[in-house]
C-alpha positions in Angstrom: -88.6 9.5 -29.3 -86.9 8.9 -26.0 -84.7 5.8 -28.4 -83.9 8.3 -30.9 -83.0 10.9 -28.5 -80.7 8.3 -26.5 -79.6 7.0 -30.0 -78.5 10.7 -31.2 -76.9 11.3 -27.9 -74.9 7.3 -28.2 -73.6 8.3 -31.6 -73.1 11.9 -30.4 -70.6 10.8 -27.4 -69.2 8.1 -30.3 -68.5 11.0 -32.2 -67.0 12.6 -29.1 -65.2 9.9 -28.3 -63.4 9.1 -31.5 -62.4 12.3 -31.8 -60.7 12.2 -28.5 -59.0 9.3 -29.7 -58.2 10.8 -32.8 -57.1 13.7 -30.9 -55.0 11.7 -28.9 -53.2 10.3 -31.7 -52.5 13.4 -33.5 -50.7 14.9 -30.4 -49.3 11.5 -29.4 -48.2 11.8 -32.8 -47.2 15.7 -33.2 -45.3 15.0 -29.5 -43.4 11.9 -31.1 -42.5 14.3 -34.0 -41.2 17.0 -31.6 -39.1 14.8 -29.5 -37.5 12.9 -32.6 -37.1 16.9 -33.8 -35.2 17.7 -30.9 -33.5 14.5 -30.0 -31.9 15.7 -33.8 -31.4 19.0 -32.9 -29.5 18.2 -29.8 -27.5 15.6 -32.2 -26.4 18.2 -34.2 -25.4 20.7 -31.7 -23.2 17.5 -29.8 -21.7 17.3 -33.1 -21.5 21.4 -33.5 -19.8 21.0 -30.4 -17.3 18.4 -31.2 -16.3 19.7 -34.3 -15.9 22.8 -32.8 -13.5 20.9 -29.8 -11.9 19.7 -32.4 -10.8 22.6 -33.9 -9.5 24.4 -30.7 -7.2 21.8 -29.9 -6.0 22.2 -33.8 -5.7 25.6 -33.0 -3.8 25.2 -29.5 -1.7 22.7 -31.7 -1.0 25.2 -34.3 -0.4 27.9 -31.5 2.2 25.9 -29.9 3.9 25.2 -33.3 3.7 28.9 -33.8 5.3 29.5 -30.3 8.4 27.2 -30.3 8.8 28.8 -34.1 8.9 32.1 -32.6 11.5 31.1 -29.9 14.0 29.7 -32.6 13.3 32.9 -34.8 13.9 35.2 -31.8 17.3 32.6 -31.7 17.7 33.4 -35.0 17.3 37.0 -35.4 19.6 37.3 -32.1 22.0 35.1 -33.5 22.0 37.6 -37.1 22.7 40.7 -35.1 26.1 38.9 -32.8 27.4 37.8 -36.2 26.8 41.0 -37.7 28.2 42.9 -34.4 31.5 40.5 -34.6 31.6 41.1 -38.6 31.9 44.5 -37.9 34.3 44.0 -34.8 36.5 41.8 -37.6 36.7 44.7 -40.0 37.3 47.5 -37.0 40.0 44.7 -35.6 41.7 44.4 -39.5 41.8 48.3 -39.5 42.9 48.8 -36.4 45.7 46.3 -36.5 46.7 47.9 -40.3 46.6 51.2 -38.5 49.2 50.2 -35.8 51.4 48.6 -38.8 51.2 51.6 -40.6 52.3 53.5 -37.5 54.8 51.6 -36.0 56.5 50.9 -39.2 57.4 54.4 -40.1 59.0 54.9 -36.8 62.7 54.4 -36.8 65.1 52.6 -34.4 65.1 54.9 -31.3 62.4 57.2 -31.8 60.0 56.9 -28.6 55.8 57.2 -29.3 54.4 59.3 -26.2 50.9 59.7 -27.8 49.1 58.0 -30.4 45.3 59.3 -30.7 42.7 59.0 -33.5 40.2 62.2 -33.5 36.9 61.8 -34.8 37.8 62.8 -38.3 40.1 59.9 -39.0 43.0 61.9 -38.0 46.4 60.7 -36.3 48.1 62.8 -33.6 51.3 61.3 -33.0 54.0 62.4 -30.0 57.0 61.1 -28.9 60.7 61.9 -29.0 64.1 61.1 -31.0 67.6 61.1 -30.2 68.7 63.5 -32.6 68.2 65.3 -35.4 69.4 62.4 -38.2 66.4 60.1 -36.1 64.3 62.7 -36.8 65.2 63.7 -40.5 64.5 59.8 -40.7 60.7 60.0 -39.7 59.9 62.5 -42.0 61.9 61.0 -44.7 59.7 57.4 -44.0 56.7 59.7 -43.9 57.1 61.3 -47.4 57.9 58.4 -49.2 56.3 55.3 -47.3 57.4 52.2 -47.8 54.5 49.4 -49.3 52.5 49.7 -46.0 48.9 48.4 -46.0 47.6 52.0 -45.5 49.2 55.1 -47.6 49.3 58.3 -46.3 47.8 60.9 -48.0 48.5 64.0 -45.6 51.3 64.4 -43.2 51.6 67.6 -40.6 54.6 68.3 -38.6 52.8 70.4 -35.8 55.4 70.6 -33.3 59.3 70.2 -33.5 61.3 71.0 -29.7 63.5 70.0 -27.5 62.5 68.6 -24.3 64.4 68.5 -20.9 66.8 65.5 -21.4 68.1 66.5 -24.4 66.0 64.5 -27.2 63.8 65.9 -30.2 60.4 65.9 -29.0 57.5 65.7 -32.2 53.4 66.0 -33.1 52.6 65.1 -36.4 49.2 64.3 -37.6 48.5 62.0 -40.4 45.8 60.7 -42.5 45.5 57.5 -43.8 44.0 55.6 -46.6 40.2 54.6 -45.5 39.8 56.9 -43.2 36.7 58.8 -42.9 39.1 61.9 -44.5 40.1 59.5 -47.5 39.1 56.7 -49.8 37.7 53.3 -47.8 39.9 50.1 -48.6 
């Protein structure tokens, strides 16, 4: 009894001991798994990662392009509004210039301009003086029937008619011109 007894117990600690080995390999094996499972999963994330590098500097590329766009549009846009300010100045400078011409021209030899202001209506206040009465008679004459100015006149006023200290005809009219804000834009 004492060989079967010793015989059960051999084949028991047999059985013990190929399960231990058996055991063994299944976690030697199921640790093996897990390492290759996260020797993959840290392969991924490096990739993750470098795609993900990538990408930043593509956008700190594309940022940069965006940036040195923006300076020439802010160029640009800066550049519009002088071009549209020195249009404008143009045009003001062409009316202006056509004002004085219009002006000046119906003034005859020896009449004197003392004042010459625009109010904000479009209206011209003229001052000044003549020599005499036929000077004067002149004026009005040019001022009824214009020559081929740039600007007609499509009102005339003779405010004031005197005589001043040194003997001469002193004169306000106020006129309004073609494309003015009173008449029709040229």
């Amino acid at each position: 009894m004492e060989v079967e007894l010793v015989k059960k117990q051999l084949q028991l600690i047999k059985k013990h001991r190929l399960m231990k080995i058996l055991g063994g390999k299944i976690l030697t094996g199921l640790i093996f798994f897990l390492a290759l499972f996260l020797v993959a999963l840290s392969s991924s994330s490096l990739l993750v990662n470098q795609a993900n590098q990538r990408l930043e500097q593509q956008a700190a590329l594309i940022k940069g392009q965006i940036s040195s766009l923006s300076e020439i549009e802010n160029k640009q846009t800066y550049l519009m509004a002088k071009l549209s300010s020195f249009k404008t100045l143009l045009t003001k400078q062409a009316r202006h210039q056509a004002i004085a011409e219009t002006v000046f021209g119906l003034l005859p030899q020896g009449a004197a301009l003392k004042g010459f202001e625009i109010n904000e209506s479009g209206n011209i206040q003229l001052s000044g003086t003549v020599p005499d009465w036929l000077t004067l008679k002149l004026l009005t004459e040019r001022i009824r029937e214009p020559r081929a100015e740039e600007l007609a006149i499509l009102k005339a006023d003779v405010t004031k008619v005197s005589y001043n200290q040194g003997e001469e005809i002193a004169f306000d009219i106020t006129l309004q011109l073609s494309g003015g804000k009173g008449g029709n834009e040229k």
